[in-house]
N, CA, C and O of each residue as an XYZ file, in Angstrom:
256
protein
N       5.037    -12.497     -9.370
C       4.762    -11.289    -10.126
C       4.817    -11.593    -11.620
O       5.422    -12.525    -12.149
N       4.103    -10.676    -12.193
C       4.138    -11.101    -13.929
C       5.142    -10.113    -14.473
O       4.926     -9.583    -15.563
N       6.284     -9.820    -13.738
C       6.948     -9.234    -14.566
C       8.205     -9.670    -15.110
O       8.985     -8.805    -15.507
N       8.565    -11.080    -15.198
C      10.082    -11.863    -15.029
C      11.092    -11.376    -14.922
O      11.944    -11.240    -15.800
N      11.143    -10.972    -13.577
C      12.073    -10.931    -12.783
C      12.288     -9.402    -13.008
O      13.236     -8.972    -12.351
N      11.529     -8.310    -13.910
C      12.222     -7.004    -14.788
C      12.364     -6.489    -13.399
O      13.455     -6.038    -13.052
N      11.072     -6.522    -12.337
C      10.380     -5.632    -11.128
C      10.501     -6.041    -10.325
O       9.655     -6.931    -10.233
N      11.406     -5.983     -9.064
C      11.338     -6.411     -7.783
C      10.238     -6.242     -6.843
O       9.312     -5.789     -7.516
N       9.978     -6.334     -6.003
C       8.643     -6.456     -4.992
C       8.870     -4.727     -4.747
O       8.104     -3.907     -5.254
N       9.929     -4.382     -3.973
C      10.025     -3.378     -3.474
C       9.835     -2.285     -5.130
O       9.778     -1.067     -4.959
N       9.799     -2.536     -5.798
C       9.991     -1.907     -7.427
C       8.543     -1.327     -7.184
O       8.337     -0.161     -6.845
N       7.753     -2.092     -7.354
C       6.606     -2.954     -7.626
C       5.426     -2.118     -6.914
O       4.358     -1.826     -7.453
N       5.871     -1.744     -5.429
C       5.193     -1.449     -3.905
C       5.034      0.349     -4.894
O       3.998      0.834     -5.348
N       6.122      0.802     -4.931
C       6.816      2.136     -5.085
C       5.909      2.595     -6.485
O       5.430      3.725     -6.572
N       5.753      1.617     -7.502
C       4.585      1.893     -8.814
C       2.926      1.749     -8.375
O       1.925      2.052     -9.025
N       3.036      1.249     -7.212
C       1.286      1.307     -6.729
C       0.976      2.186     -5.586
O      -0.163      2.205     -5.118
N       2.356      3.244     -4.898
C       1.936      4.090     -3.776
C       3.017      5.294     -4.298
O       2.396      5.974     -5.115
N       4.029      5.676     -4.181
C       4.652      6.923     -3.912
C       4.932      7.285     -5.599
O       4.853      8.481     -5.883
N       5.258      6.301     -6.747
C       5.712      6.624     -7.247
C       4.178      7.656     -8.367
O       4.243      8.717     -8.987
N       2.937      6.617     -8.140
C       1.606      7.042     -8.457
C       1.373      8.324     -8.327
O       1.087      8.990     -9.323
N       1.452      8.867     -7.126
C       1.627     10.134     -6.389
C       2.292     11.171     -6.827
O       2.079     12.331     -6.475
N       3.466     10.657     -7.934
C       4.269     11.474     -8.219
C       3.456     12.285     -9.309
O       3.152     13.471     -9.432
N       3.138     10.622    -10.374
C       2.858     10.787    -11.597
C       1.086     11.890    -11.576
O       0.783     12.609    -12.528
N       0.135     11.735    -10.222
C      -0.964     12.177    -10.458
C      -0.574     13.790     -9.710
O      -1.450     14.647     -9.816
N       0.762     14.173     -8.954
C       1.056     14.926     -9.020
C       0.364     15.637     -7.538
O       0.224     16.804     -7.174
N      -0.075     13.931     -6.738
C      -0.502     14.648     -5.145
C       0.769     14.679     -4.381
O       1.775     14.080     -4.761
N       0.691     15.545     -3.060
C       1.617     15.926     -2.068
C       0.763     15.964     -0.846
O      -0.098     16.784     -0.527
N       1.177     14.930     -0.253
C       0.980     14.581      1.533
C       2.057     14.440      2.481
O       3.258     14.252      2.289
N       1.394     14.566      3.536
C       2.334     14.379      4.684
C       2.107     12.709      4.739
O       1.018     12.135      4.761
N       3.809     11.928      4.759
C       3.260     10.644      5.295
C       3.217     10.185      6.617
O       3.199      8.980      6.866
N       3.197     11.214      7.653
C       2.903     11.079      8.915
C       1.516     11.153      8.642
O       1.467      9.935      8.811
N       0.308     11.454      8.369
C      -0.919     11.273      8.084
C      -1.342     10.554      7.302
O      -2.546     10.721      7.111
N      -0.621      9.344      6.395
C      -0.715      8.142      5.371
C      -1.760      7.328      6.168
O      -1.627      7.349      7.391
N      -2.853      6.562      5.610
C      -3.279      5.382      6.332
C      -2.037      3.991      5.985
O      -1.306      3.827      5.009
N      -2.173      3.351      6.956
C      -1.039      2.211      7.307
C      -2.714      0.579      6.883
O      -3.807      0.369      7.408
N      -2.131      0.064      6.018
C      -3.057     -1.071      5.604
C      -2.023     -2.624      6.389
O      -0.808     -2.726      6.561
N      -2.972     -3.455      6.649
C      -2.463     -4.313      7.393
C      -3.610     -5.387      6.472
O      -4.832     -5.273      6.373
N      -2.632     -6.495      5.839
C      -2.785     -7.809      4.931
C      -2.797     -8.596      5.625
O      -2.192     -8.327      6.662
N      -3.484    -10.111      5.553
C      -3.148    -11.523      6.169
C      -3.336    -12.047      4.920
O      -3.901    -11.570      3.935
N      -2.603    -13.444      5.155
C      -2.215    -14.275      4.297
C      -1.242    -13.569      2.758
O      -1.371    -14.268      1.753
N      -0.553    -12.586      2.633
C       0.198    -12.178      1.451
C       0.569    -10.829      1.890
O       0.798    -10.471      3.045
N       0.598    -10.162      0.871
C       0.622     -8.860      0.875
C      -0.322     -8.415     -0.553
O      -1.183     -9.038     -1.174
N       0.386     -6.799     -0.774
C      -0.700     -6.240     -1.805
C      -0.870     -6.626     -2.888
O      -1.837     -6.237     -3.542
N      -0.254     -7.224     -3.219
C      -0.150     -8.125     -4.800
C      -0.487     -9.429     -4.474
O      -0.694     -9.758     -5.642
N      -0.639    -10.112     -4.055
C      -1.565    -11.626     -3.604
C      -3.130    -11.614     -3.681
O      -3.877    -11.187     -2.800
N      -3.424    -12.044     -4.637
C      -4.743    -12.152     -5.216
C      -5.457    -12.814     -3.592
O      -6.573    -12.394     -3.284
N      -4.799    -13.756     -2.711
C      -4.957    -14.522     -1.815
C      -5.541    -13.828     -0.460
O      -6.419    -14.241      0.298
N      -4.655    -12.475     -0.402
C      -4.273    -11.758      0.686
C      -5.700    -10.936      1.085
O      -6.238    -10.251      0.216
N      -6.229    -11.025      2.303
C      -7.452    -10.046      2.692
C      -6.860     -9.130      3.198
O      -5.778     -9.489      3.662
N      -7.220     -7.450      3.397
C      -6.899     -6.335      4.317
C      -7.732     -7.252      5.630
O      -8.634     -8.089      5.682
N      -6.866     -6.561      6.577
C      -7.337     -7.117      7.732
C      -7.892     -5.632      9.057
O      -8.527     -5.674     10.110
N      -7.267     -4.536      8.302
C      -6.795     -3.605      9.699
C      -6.549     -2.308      8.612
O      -5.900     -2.589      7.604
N      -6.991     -1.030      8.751
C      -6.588     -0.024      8.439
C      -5.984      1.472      9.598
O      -6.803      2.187     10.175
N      -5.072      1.591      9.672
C      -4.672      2.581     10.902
C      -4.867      3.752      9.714
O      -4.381      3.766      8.583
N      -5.659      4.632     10.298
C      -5.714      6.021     10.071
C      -5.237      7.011     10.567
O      -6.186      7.783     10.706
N      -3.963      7.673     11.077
C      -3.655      8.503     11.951
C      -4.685     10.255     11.945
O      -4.834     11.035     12.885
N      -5.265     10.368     10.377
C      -6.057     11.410      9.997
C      -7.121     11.164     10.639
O      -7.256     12.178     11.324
N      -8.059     10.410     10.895
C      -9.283      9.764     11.479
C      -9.370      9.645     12.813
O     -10.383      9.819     13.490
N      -7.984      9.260     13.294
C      -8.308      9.156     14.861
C      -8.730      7.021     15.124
O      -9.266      6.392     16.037
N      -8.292      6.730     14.155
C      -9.210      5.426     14.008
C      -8.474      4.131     13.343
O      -7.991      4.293     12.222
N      -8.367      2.921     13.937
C      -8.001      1.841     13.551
C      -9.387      0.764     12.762
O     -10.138      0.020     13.392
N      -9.387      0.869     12.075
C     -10.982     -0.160     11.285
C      -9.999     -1.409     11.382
O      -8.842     -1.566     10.995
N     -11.059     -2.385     12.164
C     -10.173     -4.449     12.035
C     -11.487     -4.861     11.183
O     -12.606     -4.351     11.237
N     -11.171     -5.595     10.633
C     -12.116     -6.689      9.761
C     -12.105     -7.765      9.848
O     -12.851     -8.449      9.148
């Protein structure tokens, strides 16, 4: 991470999903969240492809 050491991963996760949410001021159920599924990293790994999106709203799993 480029933040030395200020931002932990879990810091990090929370400024690119719930904490975003706060700031743009949406409200969801996260029983209806889509669930993203990475190979090779996770969301911050330039490396990492999505592989899998679970939609519980959709009815629908997309694999790639």
């Amino acid at each position: 991470m480029e933040s030395s050491g200020r931002v932990n991963k879990r810091q990090a996760y929370a400024l690119a999903s719930t904490n975003l949410d706060k700031l743009l001021g949406i409200k969801h159920d996260h029983e209806d969240s889509d669930l993203v599924a990475f190979e090779g990293g996770s969301l911050f790994d330039l490396s990492s492809k999505v592989t899998a999106i679970a939609s519980p709203q959709r009815g629908l799993v997309d694999l790639f």
